[in-house]
N, C-alpha and C positions, 0 to 999 in steps of 0.2 A: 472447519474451513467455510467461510461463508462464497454464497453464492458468487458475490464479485469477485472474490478470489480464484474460485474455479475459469470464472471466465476469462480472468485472465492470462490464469496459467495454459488454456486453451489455447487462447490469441498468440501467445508465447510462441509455443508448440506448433501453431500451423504456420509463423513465419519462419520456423527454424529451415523450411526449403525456400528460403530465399535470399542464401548467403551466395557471395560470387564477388566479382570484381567491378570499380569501379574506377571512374576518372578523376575521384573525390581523395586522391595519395590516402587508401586506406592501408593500413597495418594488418598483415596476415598473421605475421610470424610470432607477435605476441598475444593472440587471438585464443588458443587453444591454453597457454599459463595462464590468461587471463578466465578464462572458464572456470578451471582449474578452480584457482580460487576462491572463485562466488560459488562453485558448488560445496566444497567445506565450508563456508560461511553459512548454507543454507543448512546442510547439516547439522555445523555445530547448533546455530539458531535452535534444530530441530533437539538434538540430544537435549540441550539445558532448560527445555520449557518457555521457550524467548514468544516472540511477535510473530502467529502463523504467517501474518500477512509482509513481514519484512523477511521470512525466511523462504517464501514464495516470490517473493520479488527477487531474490538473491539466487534463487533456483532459476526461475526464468531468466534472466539475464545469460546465466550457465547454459542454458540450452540453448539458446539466439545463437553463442558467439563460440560453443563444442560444433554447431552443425552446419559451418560456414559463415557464422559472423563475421563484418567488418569491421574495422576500428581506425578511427581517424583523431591525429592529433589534432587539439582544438583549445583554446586559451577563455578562460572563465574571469571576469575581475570580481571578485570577491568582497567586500567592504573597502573598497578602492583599492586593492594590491589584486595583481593581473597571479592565475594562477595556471598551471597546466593539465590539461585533463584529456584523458581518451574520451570516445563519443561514438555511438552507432545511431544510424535513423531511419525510421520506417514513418512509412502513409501508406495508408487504407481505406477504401472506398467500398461500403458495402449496401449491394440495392435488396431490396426486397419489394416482390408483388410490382415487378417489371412486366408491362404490360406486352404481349406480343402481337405482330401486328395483323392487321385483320379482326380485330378482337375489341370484342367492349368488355371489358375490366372495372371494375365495382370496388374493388380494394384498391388507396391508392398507393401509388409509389411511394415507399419511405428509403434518405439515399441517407447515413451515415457516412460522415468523413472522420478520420482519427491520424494528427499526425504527432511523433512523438520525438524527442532528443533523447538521448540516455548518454550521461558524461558521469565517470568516474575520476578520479583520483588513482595516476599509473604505482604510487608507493603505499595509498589507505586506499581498496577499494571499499570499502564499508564509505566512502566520500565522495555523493550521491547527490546527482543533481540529476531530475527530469521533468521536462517542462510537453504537456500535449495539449493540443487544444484541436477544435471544428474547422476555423475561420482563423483570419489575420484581424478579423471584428471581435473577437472576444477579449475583454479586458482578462488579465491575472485578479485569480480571484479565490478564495472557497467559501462555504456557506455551513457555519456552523451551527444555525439555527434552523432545524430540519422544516418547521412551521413557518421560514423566514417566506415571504412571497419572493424572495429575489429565486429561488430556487428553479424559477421557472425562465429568469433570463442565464442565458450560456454564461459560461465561463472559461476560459482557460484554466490549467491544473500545472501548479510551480511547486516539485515536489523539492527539499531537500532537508540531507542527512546527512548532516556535518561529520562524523568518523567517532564519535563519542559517544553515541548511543542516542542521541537528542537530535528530532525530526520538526523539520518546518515545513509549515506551509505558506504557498504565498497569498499576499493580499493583496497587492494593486501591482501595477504592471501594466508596458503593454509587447507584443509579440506577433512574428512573422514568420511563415514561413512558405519558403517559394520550393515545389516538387520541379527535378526535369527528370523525366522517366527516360530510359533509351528502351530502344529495339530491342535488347538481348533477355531472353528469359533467364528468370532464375533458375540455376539445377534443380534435374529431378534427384526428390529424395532417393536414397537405396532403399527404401521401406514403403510401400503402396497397402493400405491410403498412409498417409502421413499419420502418425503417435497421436494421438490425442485429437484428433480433428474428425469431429463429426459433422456428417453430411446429408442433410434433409432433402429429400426431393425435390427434385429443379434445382440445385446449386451447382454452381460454375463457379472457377476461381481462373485467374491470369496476375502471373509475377513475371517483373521486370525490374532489373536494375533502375535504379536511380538515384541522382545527387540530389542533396535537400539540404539549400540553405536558411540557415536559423538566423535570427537574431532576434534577441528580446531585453528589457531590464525588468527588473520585479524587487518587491519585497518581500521576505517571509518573516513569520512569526513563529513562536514551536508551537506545539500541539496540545499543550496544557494550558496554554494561556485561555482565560475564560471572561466573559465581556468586567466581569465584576473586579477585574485588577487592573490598575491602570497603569503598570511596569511592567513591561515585558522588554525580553532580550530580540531585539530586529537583526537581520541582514539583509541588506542589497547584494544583488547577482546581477549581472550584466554580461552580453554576450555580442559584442559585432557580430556583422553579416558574416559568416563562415560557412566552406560550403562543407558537408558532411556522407563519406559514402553509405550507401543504403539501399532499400527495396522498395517499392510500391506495387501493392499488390491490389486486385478489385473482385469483390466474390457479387455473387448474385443469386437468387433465392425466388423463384419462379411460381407465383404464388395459384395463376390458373393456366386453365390450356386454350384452346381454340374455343374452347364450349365456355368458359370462365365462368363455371362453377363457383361457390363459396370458397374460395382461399384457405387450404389447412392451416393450423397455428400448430408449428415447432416450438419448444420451449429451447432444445438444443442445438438452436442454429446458429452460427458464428456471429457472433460479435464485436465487433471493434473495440478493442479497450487495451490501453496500454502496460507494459510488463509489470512495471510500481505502482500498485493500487494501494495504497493506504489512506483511511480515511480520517481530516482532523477530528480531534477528541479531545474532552477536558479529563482521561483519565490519567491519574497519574503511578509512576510505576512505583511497585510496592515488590515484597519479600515477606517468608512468614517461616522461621525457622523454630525447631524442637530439639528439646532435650529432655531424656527419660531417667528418673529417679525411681522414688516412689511415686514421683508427678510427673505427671509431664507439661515443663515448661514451655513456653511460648513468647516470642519475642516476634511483634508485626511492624515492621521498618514501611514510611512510608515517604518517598522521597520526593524532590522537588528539582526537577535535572536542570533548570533553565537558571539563567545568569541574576534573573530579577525576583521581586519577592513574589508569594502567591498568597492571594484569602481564601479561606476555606469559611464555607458557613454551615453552621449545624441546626439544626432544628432544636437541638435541646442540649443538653451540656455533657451526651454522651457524644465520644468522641470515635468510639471503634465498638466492633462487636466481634466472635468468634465461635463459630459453633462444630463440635464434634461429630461425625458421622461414622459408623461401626458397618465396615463393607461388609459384611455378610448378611447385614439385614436389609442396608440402605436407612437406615433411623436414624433418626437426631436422637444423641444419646445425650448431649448439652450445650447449653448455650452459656454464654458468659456473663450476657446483660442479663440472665432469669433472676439472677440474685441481686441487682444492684437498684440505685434508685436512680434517680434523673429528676433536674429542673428542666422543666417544660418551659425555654424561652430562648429565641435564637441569640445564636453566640457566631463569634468571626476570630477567627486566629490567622494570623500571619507566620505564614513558612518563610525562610528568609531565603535567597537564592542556592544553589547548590545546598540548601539545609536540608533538613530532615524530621520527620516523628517516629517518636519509637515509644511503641505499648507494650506491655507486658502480663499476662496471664498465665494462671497456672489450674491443672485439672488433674481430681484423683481418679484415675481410672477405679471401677468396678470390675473389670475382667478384662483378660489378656484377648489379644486381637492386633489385627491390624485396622488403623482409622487412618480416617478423611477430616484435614481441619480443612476450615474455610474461614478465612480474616475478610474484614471490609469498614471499609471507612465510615461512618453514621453520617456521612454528609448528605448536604444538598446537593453543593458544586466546589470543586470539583470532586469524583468520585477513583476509588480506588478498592484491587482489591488481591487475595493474595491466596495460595495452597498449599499443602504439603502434607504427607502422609507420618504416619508414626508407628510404629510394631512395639506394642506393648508386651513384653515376654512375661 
């Protein structure tokens, strides 16, 4: 689980005390089915080896809306037909190295804002739509080029997952969102401190119901699409002004005291970040299944989930590689490319949409064992790659 992951499922967890009521005609009663739900979703995700980070989005979501989440009907247009979706909303304001007063303070203020939509699909929820952003100034964006200098201008995050396994992200767009917080605290948890929420010295937290009307249009792309194809499959999403019930909550992180000493650095202090963290990628999803003879056979499936075609470019005219690992040692007991030859000169193949590759290898075991293969694409871009274990008796 990577770091943003964690974080998120953190963020998750500490707004789970700020479910309650609001003026926003939210949905209670199908709140706790709807949980329901996303938590065997995240499960199954977990039993079949699937996407940690899409099976932690699907958990967190489950815990938001087990522990008093809201839910409010809310109508999506979809590539122009209007569609209907449940939705919960939260905004977040988090200060750090708040100066107090009386005081000369040396570290300065840093204020995070994080506000976030999360719209499902009431008959597929695996039909995922979440849009967060800073500002009403952030375009719809992502940044697939980690080197790109845009990295440094904000962005808005238009996250969607159409119910088929196949995620977009969006690319231009633009988006709003107005918070009206009220007076009523969110309930206290039954659990002190709260599941997963940790607390660094000087942090303060205050939650309050609140309405939060969205509206934005965007476009996304899926997640494989990589700058060197010039077909990919788009959608437009679009959303009027709707208002959506929710929480706003504001922590704060007290970095000196009267004396304003050096400011400690927490590494686990809360963070702002929204439930669906997934980040674009050019990888593309693969399979790597076995069968035991006197060989054991190998078949590495390597797919192309998006509607348009994709290049794939190689460096040499190998196409895949596959190598054997003998758990009891941890050794490479083989490779597949050791025996083979290769031209050394770039090559480009075209996947065609919903198509596929499929390799095949085969290796004589030397002794009984249980092993570790590991498949992968000889690409450049896009990359792919694949596991599976075998019990040689």
């Amino acid at each position: 689980m990577t770091d943003r992951t964690r974080l998120a499922l953190c963020c998750a967890v500490a707004l789970i005390a700020c479910g309650g009521d609001s003026t926003a005609r939210p949905l209670q009663t199908d709140a706790a089915a709807v949980a329901q739900t996303f938590s065997q979703l995240a499960d199954s995700v977990a039993r079949n080896g699937g996407n940690t980070e899409v099976g932690t989005a699907y958990g967190s979501i489950a815990g938001i809306l087990r522990m008093g989440g809201r839910i409010t009907p809310i109508t999506l247009t979809i590539d122009g037909a209007s569609r209907s979706f449940l939705a919960t909303a939260m905004s977040i304001e988090s200060v750090t190295n708040p100066c107090p007063p009386n005081a000369q303070c040396f570290a300065p203020e840093m204020r995070i804002v994080q506000r976030s939509l999360i719209a499902w699909d009431r008959d597929n929820p695996t039909h995922i739509v979440q849009l967060s952003s800073s500002s009403d100034d952030e375009r719809i964006g992502s940044i697939r080029d980690s080197t790109s200098l845009a990295l440094w201008a904000p962005t808005a995050s238009l996250i969607y997952m159409d119910g088929t396994g196949i995620m977009y992200f969006g690319t231009s767009g633009a988006q709003r969102f107005t918070v009206t917080k009220s007076t009523t605290a969110c309930p206290e948890p039954d659990y002190f401190p709260p599941l997963g929420v940790l607390r660094p010295r000087g942090y303060s937290a205050t939650c309050v119901l609140a309405d939060i009307a969205v509206k934005f249009d965007g476009t996304v792309e899926p997640s494989v699409y990589v700058a060197a194809n010039k077909t990919a499959v788009t959608h437009t999403i679009a959303m009027g002004a709707q208002t959506v019930a929710g929480t706003h909550q504001e922590t704060s992180v007290t970095a000196c005291d009267t004396t304003c000493s050096v400011p400690p650095t927490d590494p686990n202090g809360p963070t702002p970040t929204p439930p669906v963290v997934v980040q674009p990628g050019t990888d593309l999803p693969a399979s790597l299944t076995a069968s035991v003879d006197s060989l054991v056979h190998l078949v590495f499936t390597v797919k192309n989930p998006s509607g348009g075609p994709i290049r794939i470019t190689f460096p040499s005219s190998q196409r895949f590689d596959i190598v054997a690992i003998d758990s009891t040692s941890g050794k490479n007991v083989w490779t597949w490319s050791a025996n083979q030859t290769f031209l050394g000169a770039i090559q480009d193949e075209t996947v065609p949409g919903n198509g596929a590759l499929v390799y095949t290898a085969s290796w004589k075991p030397s002794a009984k064992g249980l092993y570790l293969f590991h498949a992968m694409l000889a690409s450049k871009t896009p990359r792919a790659e694949a596991y599976t274990t075998v019990i040689v008796p």
